[in-house]
Structure formats: structure tokens, C-alpha cells
KEKE-3310 file (N, C-alpha, C; in steps of 0.2 Angstrom, whole numbers, plus 5000, padded with zeros to 4 digits):
npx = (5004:5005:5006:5002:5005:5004:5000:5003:5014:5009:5017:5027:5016:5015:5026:5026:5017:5021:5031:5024:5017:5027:5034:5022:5020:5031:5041:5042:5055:5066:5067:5083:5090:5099:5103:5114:5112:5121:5125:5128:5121:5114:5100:5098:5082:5080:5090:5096:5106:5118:5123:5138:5148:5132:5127:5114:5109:5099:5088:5077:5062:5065:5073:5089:5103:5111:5124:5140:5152:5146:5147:5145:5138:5143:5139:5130:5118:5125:5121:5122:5118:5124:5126:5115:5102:5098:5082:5070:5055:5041:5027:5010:4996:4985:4976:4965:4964:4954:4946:4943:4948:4949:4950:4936:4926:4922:4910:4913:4902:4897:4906:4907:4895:4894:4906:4901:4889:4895:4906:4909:4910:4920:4928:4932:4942:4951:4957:4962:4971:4981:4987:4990:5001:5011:5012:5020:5032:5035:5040:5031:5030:5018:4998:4985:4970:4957:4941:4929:4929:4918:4908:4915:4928:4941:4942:4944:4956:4966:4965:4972:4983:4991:4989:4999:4992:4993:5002:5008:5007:5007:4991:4980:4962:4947:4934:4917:4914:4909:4893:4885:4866:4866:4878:4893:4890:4878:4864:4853:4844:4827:4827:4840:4845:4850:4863:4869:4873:4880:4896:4895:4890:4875:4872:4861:4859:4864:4863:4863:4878:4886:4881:4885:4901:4903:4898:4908:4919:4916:4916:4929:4938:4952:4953:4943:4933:4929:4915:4911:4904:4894:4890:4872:4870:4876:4886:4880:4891:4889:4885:4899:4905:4901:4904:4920:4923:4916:4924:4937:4935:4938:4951:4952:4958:4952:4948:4947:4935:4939:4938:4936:4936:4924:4920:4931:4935:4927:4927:4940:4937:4929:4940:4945:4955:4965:4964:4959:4964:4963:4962:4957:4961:4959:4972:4966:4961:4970:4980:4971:4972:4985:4988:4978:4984:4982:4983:4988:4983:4988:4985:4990:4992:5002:5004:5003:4997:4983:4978:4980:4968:4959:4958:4954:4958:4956:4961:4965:4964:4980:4978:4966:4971:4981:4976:4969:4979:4984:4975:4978:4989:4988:4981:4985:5000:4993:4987:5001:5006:4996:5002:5015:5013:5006:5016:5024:5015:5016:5009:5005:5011:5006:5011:4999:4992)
npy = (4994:5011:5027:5045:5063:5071:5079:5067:5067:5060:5053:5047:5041:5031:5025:5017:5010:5002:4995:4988:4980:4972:4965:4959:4948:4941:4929:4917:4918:4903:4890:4884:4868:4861:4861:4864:4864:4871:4868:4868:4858:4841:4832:4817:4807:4792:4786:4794:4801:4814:4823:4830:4843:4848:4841:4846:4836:4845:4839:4850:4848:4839:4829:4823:4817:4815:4820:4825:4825:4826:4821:4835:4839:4848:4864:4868:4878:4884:4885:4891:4892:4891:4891:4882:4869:4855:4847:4835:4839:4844:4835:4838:4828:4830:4843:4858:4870:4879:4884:4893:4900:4913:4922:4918:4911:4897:4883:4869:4867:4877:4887:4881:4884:4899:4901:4899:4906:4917:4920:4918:4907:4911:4920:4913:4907:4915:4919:4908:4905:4913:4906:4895:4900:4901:4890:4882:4890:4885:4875:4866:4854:4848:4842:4836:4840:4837:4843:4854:4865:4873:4873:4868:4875:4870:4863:4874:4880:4872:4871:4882:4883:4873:4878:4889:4902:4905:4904:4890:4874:4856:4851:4838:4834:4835:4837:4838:4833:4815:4808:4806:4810:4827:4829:4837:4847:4853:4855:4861:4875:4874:4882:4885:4875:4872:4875:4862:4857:4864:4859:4847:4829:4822:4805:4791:4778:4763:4764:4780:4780:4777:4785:4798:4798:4796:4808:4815:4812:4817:4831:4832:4825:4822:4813:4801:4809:4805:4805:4793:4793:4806:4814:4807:4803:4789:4781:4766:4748:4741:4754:4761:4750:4750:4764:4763:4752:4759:4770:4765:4759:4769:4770:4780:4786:4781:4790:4792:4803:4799:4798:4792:4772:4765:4773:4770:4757:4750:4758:4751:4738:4739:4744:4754:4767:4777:4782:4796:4809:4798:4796:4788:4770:4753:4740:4730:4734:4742:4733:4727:4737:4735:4726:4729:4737:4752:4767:4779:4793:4805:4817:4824:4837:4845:4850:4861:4866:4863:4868:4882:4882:4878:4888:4897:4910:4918:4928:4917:4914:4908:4895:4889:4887:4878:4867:4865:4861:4852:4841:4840:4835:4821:4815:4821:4812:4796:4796:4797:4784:4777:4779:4774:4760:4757:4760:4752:4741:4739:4748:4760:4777:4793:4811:4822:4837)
npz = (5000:4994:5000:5001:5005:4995:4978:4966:4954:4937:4929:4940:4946:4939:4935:4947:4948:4938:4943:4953:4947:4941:4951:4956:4946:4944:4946:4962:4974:4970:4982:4987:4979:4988:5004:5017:5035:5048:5065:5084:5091:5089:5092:5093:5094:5092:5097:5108:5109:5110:5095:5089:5084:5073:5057:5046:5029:5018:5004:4995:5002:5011:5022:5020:5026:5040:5053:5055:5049:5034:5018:5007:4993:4980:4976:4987:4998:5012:5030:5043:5059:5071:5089:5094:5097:5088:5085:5080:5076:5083:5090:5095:5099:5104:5106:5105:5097:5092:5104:5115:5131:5137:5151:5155:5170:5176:5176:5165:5156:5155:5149:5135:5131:5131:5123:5112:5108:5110:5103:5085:5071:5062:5068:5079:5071:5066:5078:5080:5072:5074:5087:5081:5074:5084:5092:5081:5082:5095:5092:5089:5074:5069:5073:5081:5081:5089:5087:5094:5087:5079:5065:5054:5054:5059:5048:5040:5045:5044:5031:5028:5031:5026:5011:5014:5017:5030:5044:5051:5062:5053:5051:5057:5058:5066:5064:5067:5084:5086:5095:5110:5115:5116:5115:5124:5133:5146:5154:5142:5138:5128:5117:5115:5110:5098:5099:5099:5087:5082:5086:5088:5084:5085:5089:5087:5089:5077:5063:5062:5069:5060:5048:5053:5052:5039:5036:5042:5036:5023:5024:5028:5038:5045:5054:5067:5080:5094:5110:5122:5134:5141:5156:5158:5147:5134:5123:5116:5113:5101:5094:5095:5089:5079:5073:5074:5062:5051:5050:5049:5039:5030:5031:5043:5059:5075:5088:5106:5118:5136:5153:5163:5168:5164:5152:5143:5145:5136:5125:5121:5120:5110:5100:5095:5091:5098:5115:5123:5138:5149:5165:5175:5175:5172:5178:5171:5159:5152:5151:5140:5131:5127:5121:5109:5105:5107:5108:5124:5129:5138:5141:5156:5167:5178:5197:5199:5188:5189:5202:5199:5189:5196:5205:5198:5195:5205:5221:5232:5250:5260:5267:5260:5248:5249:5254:5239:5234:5242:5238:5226:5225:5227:5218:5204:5209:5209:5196:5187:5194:5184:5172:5174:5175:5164:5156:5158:5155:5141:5133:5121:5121:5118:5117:5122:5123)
capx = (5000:5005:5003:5006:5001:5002:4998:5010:5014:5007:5022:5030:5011:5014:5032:5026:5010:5024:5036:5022:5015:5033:5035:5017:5021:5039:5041:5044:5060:5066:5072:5087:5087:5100:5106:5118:5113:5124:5123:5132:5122:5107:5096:5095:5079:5082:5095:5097:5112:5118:5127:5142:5145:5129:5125:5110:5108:5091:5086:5071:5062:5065:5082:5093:5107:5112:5129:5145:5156:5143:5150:5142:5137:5146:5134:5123:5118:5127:5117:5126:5114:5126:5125:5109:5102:5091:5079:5064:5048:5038:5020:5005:4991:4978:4972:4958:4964:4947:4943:4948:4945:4955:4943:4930:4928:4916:4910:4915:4896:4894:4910:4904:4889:4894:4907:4895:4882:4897:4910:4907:4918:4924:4932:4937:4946:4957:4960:4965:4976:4987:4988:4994:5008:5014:5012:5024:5038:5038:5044:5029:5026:5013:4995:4980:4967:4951:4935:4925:4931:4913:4905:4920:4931:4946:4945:4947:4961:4971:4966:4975:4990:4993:4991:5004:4991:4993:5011:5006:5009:5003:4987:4976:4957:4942:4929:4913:4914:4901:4892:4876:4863:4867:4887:4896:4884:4874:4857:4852:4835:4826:4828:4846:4848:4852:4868:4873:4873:4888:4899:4894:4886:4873:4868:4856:4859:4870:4865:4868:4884:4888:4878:4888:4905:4902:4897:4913:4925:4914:4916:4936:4940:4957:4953:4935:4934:4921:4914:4908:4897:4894:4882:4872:4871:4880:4885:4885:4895:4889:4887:4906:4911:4902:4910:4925:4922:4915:4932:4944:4937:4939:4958:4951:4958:4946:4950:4939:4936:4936:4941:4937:4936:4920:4919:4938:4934:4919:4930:4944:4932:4927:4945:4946:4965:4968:4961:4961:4965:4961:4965:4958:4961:4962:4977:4964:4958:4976:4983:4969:4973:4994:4985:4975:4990:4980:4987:4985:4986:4986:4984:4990:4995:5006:4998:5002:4994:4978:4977:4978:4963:4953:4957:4949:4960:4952:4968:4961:4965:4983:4977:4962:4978:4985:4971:4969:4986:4985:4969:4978:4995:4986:4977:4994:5003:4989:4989:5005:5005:4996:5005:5021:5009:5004:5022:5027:5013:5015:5003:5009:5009:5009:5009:4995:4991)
capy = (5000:5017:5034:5052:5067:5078:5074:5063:5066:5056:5050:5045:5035:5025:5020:5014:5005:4994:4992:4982:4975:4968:4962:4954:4946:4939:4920:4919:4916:4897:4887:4880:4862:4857:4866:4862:4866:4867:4869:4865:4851:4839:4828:4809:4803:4785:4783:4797:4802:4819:4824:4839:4848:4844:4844:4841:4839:4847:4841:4852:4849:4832:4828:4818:4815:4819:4819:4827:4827:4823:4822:4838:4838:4853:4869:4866:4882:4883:4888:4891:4892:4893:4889:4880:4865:4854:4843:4834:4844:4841:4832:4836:4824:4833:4850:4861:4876:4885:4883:4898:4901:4919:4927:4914:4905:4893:4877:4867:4867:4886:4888:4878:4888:4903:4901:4896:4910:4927:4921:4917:4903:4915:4924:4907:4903:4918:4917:4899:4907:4916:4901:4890:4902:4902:4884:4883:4896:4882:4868:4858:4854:4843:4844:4833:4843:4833:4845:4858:4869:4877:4869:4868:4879:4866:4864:4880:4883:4866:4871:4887:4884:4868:4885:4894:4910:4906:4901:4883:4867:4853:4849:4832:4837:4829:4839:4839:4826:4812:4811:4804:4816:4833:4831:4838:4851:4852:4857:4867:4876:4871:4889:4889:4867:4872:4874:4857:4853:4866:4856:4837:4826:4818:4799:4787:4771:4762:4766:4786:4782:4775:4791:4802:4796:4799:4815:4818:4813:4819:4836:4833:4822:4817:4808:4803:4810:4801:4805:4789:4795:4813:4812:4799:4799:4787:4778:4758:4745:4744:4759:4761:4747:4753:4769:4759:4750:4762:4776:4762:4756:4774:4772:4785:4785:4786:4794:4793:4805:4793:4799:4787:4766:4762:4772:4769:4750:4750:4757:4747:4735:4743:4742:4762:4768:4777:4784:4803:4807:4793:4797:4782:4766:4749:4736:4724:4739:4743:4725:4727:4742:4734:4720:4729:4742:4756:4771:4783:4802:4807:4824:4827:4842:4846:4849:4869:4869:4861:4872:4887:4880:4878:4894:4904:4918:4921:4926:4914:4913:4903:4889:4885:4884:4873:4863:4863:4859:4844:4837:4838:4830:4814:4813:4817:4807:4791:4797:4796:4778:4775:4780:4771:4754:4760:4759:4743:4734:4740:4752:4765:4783:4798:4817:4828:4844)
capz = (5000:4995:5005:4999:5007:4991:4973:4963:4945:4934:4928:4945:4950:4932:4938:4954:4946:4934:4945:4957:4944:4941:4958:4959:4943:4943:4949:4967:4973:4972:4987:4984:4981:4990:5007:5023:5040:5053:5073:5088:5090:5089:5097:5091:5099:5092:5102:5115:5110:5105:5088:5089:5080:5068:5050:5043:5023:5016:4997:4993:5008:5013:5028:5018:5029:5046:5054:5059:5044:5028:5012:5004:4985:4977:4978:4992:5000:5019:5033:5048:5065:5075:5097:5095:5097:5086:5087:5077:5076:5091:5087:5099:5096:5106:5105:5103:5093:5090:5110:5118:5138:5141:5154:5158:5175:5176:5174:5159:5152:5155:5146:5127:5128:5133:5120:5105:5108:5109:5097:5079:5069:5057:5074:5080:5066:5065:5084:5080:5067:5081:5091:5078:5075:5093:5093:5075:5086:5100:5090:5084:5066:5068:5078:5079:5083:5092:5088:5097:5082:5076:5057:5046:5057:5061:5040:5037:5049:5041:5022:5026:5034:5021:5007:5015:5017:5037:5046:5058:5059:5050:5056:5057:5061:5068:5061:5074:5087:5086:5103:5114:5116:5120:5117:5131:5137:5152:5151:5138:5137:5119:5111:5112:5110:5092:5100:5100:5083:5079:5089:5089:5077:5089:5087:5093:5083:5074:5057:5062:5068:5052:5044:5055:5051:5033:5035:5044:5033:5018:5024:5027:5042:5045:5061:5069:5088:5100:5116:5122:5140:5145:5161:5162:5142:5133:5118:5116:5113:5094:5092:5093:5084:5069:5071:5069:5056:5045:5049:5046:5031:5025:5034:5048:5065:5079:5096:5109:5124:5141:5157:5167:5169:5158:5145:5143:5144:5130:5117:5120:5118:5102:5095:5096:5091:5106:5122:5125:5144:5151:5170:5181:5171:5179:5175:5165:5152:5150:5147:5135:5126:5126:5116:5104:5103:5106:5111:5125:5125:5144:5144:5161:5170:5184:5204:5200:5183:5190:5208:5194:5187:5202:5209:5192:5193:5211:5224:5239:5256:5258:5268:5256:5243:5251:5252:5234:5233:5245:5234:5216:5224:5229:5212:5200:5210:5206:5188:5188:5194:5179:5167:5175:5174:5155:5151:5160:5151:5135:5128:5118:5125:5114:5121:5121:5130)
cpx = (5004:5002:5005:5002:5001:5000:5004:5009:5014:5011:5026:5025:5012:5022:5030:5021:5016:5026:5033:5018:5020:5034:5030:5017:5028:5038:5044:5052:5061:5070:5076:5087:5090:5103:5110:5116:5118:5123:5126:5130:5115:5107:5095:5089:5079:5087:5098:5103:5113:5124:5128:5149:5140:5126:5118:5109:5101:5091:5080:5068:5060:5073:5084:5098:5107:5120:5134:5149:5151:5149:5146:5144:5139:5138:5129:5124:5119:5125:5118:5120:5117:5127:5117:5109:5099:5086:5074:5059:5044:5031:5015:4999:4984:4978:4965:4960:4960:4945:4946:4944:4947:4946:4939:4932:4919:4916:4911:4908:4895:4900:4909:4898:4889:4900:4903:4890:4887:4903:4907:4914:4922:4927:4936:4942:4952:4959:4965:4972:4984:4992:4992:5001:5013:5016:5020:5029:5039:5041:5038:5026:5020:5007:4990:4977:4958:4945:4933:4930:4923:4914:4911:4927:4938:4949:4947:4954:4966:4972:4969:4982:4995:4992:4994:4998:4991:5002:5006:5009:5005:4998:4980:4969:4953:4935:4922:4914:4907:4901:4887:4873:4864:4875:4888:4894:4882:4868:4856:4843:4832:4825:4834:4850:4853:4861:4873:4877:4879:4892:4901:4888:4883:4871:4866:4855:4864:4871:4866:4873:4887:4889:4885:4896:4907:4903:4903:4918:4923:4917:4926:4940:4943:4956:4942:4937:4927:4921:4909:4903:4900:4889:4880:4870:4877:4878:4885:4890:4895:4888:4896:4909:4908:4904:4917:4927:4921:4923:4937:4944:4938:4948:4958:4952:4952:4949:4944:4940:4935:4941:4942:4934:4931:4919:4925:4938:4932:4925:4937:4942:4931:4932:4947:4955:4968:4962:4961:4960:4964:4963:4963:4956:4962:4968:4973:4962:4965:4978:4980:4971:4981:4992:4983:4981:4985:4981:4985:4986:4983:4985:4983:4993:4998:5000:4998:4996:4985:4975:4976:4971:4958:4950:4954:4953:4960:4960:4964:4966:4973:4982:4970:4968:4981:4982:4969:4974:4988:4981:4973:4984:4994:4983:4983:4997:4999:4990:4995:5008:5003:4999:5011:5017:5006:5011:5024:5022:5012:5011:5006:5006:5011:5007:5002:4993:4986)
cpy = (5006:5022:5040:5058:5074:5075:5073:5064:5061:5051:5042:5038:5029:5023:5015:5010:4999:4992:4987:4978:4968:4963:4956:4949:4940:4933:4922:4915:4908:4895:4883:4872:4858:4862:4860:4864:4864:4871:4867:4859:4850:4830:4822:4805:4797:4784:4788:4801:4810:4822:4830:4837:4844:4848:4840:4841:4839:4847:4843:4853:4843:4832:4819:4813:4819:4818:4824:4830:4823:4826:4827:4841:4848:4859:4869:4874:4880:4889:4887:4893:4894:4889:4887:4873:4862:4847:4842:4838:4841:4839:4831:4834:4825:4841:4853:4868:4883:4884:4887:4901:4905:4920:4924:4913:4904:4887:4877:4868:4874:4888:4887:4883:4896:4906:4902:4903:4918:4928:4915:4911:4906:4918:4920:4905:4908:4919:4913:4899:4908:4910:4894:4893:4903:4894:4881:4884:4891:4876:4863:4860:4852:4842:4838:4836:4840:4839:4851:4865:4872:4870:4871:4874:4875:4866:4867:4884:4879:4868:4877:4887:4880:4872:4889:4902:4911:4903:4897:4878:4864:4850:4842:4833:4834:4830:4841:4832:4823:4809:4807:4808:4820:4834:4832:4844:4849:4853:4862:4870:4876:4875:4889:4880:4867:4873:4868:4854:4857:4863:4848:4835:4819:4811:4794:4782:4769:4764:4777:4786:4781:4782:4796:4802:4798:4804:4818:4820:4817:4829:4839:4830:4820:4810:4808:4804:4809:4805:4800:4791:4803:4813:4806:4798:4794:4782:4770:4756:4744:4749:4764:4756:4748:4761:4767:4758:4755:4769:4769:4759:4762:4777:4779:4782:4785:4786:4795:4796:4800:4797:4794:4778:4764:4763:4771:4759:4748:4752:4755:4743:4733:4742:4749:4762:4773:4783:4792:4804:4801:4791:4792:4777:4759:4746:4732:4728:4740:4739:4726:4731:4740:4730:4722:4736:4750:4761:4775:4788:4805:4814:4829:4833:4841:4848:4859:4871:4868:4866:4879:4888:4881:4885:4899:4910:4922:4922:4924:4915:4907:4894:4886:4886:4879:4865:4859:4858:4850:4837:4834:4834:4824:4813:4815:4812:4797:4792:4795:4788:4775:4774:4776:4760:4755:4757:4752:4738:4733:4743:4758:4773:4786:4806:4821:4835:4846)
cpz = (5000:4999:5001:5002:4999:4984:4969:4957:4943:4934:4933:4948:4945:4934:4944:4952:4943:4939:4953:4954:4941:4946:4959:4952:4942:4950:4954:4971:4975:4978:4984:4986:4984:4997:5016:5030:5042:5059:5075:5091:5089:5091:5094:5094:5097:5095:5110:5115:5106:5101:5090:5087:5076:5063:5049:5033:5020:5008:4997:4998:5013:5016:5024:5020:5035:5050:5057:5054:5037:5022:5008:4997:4984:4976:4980:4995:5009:5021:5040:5055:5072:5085:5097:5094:5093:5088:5082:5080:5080:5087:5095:5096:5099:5107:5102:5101:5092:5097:5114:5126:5143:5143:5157:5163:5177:5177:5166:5152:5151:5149:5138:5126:5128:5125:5112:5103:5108:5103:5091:5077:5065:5063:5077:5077:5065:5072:5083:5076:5072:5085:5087:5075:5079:5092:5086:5081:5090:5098:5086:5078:5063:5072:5074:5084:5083:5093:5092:5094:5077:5068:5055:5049:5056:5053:5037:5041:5045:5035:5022:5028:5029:5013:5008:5016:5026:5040:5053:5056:5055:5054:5054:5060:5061:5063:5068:5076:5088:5093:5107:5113:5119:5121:5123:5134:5141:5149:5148:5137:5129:5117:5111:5111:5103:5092:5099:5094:5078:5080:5089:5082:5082:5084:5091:5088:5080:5066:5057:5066:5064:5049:5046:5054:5045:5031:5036:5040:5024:5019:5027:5036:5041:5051:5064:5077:5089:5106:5118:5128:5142:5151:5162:5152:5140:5126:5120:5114:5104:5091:5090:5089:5078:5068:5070:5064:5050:5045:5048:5042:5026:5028:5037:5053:5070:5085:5101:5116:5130:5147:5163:5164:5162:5152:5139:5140:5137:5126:5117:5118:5110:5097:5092:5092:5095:5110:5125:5132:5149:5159:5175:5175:5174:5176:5169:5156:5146:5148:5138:5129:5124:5121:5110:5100:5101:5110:5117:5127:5133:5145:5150:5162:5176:5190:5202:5194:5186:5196:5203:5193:5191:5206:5204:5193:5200:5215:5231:5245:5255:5262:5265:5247:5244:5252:5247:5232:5236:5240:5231:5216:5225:5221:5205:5203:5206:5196:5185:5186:5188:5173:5168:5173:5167:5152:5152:5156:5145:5131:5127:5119:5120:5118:5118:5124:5130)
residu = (UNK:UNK:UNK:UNK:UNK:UNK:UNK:UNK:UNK:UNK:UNK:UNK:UNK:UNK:UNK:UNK:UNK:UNK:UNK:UNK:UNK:UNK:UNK:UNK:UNK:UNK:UNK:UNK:UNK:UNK:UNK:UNK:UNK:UNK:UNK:UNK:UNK:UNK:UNK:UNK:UNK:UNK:UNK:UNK:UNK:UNK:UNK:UNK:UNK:UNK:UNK:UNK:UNK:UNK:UNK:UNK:UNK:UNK:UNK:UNK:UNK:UNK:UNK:UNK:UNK:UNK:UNK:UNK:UNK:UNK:UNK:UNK:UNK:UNK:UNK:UNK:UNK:UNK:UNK:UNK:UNK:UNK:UNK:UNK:UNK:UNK:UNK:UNK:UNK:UNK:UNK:UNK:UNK:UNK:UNK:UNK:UNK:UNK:UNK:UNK:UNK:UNK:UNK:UNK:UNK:UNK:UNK:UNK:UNK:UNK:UNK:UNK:UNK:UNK:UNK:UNK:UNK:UNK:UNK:UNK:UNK:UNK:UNK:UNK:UNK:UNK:UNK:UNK:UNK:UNK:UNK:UNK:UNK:UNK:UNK:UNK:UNK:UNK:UNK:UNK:UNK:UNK:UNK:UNK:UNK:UNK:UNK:UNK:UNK:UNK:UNK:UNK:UNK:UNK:UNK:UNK:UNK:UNK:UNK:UNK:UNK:UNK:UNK:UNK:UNK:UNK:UNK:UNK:UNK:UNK:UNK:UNK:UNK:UNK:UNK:UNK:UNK:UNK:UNK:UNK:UNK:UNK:UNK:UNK:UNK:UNK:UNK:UNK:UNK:UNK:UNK:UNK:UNK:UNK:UNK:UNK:UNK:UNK:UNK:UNK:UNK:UNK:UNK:UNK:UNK:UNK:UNK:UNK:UNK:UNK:UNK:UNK:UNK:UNK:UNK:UNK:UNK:UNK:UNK:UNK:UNK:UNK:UNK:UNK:UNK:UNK:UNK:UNK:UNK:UNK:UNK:UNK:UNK:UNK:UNK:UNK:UNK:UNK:UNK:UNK:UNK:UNK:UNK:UNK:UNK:UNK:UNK:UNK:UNK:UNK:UNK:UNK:UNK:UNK:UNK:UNK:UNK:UNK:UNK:UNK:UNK:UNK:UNK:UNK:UNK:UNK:UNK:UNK:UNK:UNK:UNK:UNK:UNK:UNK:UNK:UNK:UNK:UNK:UNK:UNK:UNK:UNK:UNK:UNK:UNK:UNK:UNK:UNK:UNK:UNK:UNK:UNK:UNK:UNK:UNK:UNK:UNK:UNK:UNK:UNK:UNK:UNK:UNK:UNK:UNK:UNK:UNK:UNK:UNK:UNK:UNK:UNK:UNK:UNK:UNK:UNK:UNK:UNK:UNK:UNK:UNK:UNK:UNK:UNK:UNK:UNK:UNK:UNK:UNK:UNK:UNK:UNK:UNK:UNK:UNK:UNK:UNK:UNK:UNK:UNK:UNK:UNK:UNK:UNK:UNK:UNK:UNK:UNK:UNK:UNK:UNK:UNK:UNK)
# end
């Protein structure tokens, strides 16, 4: 964009018109197709071990080689980094993106709705925008983002960042999550129920969770995300294994919310592909889930981050801190437990946040 505060000769404005029609015309600069990083070191996570000084060799944009002294092909461009160190691109498998909770304190149910009815998805989606460029800057390339992203929100955040018109990582998207009656809402009063169906793709039966599944991926599902019981709703046992069936005959993951023991059970059961939170689990579910090789995506927190949580923002009293503090160290610690009992009996653990 041009500025001028007086008026510009003719001449001078028809310079400046070619010379950006030049600019917006002229082929964009190519990367080169072969280049050399170097740094003082990097991180092998197959073996643990760290490489220094380190080279990596980049054709196009694929990691060719990695090492110390590579043998590097006659005019690669070198790309010196410097006192840094590297690492592969960090991959979180759970996130909500478009779910934003600056300011609120509440409950969880007050919060969906309260969400839903003052931000728009076109405002979620550029929010979403920000946040995946932050997310980018801390290292991960790669996100699997599990739903409660508005109608087509999640898709429009992915289909832009994989167009270059946004800077994020690569992202894996669920679409709306299929659900019981009334998703993960509380009670909703039936003028504003219409809410639900932004979010969740309710079903009551096997041939809509077929229906529903379809729909998902017809509208651009990388992955299908479940919530097996909210309340005292709840899905069945076939009703999950034909959402299975139908995502994995379309080679779609499915993921399924479970916090606790049964509905955690059920879709292992089911043959799910992995367990999102899954915070009280017994040894038999787990066995089971090491068996069916189903992953699981703990999305714990620390006792500080939870005591945060609890307090809203509020500054309380320090012996009702302390309190809190005493609760959430008995329940990390058990979580904890679990996870060390996950690992021993072989169920495969991926990070999420």
C-alpha cells in the first residue's frame, strides 16, 4: 500500500503501478534444492544420543542425511545456525485450537455455551490462526486437533496453513465430534439446544453412527473423535464398533474422549485407536489396550497447573491453597501411577496437551 500526502505526477504514479505490477508478477524466489545446515548440536531421539557439532543435509524439503562430517554435494547452500540445538519437530496429538478460555471461569458446560452464543467461527478461526503460529515458534510441526472447532472451522484453519496463506503446523482434524445426546453440554434450554449441533454430530443408533462418520469425513475428516458418556448419556458397545468399522474402512483413526474406567473399557472394547485422557484406568483395560495396541494420549497436567485451574484467577486465602494443593498431589501422583503401569505393560503413550 501506497501513502502520499500531496499529489504525485502522473508519471512517478505510472512508475510505481509497473514496477508492482513487476514484483506481483515475477516468479517467486526458488528454494534451493540442496542446502547444509549446521549447529552446535542435535538431538537423536532413536538413540538418546547427542550429535556435535551437527550437520543436517536438506534436498528440497525432505532431511537427507544427518551427521558430523557429511559428504556435501558441490553447491549446496550453507546455513550456519550457530549455538543452537536441534531437534525433530515436536508432534501434539491433542488439542483444541478454535477453544479459547481467556477470561472465563466457570464450569466446563457454562463455558461451550457461553462460547457458542458470543464468538462466531469466522472469529474462532482467526483466533485459531494466532495460536497456531505460537504453537509453530515452540517447535511443533505437527497437531492433531480433536473437535470443538465450530462447522468447518478446524478445516478452514488446516486448508490454510497447508496453502501457505497462514504460518502453523501441519494439522490432522476431527471435524465435529460424534456424541450421545446433548454432546458435552449440560442442560440446555430448547431455544438455544440448536447449539449442539455446531459442535457434535449427535447419534442414537448404529446406522447414524455410520451416517455420522460419513458425513465427517465427507466434509474433510482426518481423524473421527468420539465421546463415548457425557452424564448419564451414553453411547453403546455397537454403536462404537460401527464407528470403527466404518472410519477404518475409510483408513480413519478414531479417538475417543474417556476419562474414566467404563467408557475407557467400552472402546477398547470397540478396537478404538487410542484413548484421549484417560485418567483412572484399571490394570485389565490397560493389558487390554497393550493387546489391541491402542494408544494413549494422557493429557495430564502438573499439581500447579491444576490448583491454577481451580482457583479461576480468584487470589484465595493461603490455607484454602494449600488445600487445593493437598487434593491435586494425591490425584497426580495416582495418575502418575498409571501412566508408570501403561508403560510397563506396553501400551503406547503419545503426548497431548
Amino acid at each position: 500500500m501506497f501513502y502520499w500526502s500531496s499529489p504525485t505526477p502522473f508519471a512517478a504514479l505510472a512508475a510505481i503501478c509497473l514496477a508492482m505490477g513487476s514484483a506481483l508478477t515475477a516468479e517467486p524466489p526458488k528454494v534451493p534444492s540442496l542446502r547444509l545446515i549446521k549447529a552446535a548440536r542435535l538431538v537423536d531421539v532413536n538413540t538418546g544420543a547427542t550429535i556435535s557439532p551437527a550437520q543436517v543435509l536438506v534436498e528440497g524439503d525432505r532431511i537427507k542425511a544427518v551427521g558430523t562430517n557429511l559428504a556435501v554435494p558441490k553447491g549446496a547452500e550453507a546455513i550456519d545456525l550457530g549455538d543452537v540445538t536441534l531437534l525433530p519437530g515436536l508432534i501434539d496429538t491433542h488439542t483444541h485450537m478454535l477453544l479459547h478460555t481467556d477470561g472465563f471461569s466457570g464450569n466446563g458446560n457454562d463455558f461451550l455455551a457461553t462460547t457458542l452464543s458470543t464468538i462466531t467461527t469466522p472469529q474462532r478461526v482467526l483466533r485459531g490462526a494466532g495460536f497456531a503460529k505460537d504453537m509453530l515458534l515452540e517447535g511443533f510441526t505437527t497437531i492433531r486437533d480433536l473437535g470443538n472447532s465450530g462447522r468447518g472451522g478446524d478445516i478452514a484453519l488446516r486448508d490454510a496453513i497447508e496453502q501457505d496463506w497462514v504460518p502453523g503446523p501441519r494439522m490432522a482434524v476431527s471435524t465435529r465430534i460424534l456424541a450421545p445426546t446433548g454432546g458435552q453440554f449440560g442442560s440446555l434450554a430448547p431455544d438455544v439446544a440448536g447449539l449442539i449441533d455446531l459442535e457434535y454430530a449427535v447419534i442414537n443408533g448404529i446406522v447414524e453412527a455410520r451416517k455420522a462418520v460419513r458425513q465427517a469425513i465427507y466434509e474433510g475428516a482426518d481423524v473421527i473423535k468420539v465421546v463415548v458418556k457425557e452424564g448419564a448419556a451414553s453411547l453403546d458397545l455397537e454403536e462404537v464398533k460401527a464407528i470403527v468399522a466404518e472410519a477404518h474402512r475409510a483408513s480413519r483413526k478414531v479417538a475417543v474422549h474417556a476419562y474414566d474406567e467404563a467408557p475407557a473399557r467400552l472402546a477398547a472394547e470397540a478396537g478404538v485407536d487410542s484413548i484421549e485422557h484417560g485418567k483412572q484406568l484399571s490394570e485389565d483395560t490397560l493389558r487390554l489396550m497393550a493387546q489391541k495396541g491402542i494408544w494413549l494420549v494422557p493429557t495430564d497436567l502438573t499439581v500447579r497447573a491444576n490448583v491454577s485451574i481451580d482457583a479461576q484467577g480468584k487470589s484465595l486465602p493461603p490455607e484454602q491453597i494449600r488445600a487445593i494443593e493437598a487434593q491435586w498431589t494425591e490425584r497426580v501422583k495416582a495418575r502418575q501411577e498409571r501412566l508408570r503401569m501403561a508403560k510397563r505393560l506396553g501400551v503406547p503413550l503419545a503426548a497431548g496437551s
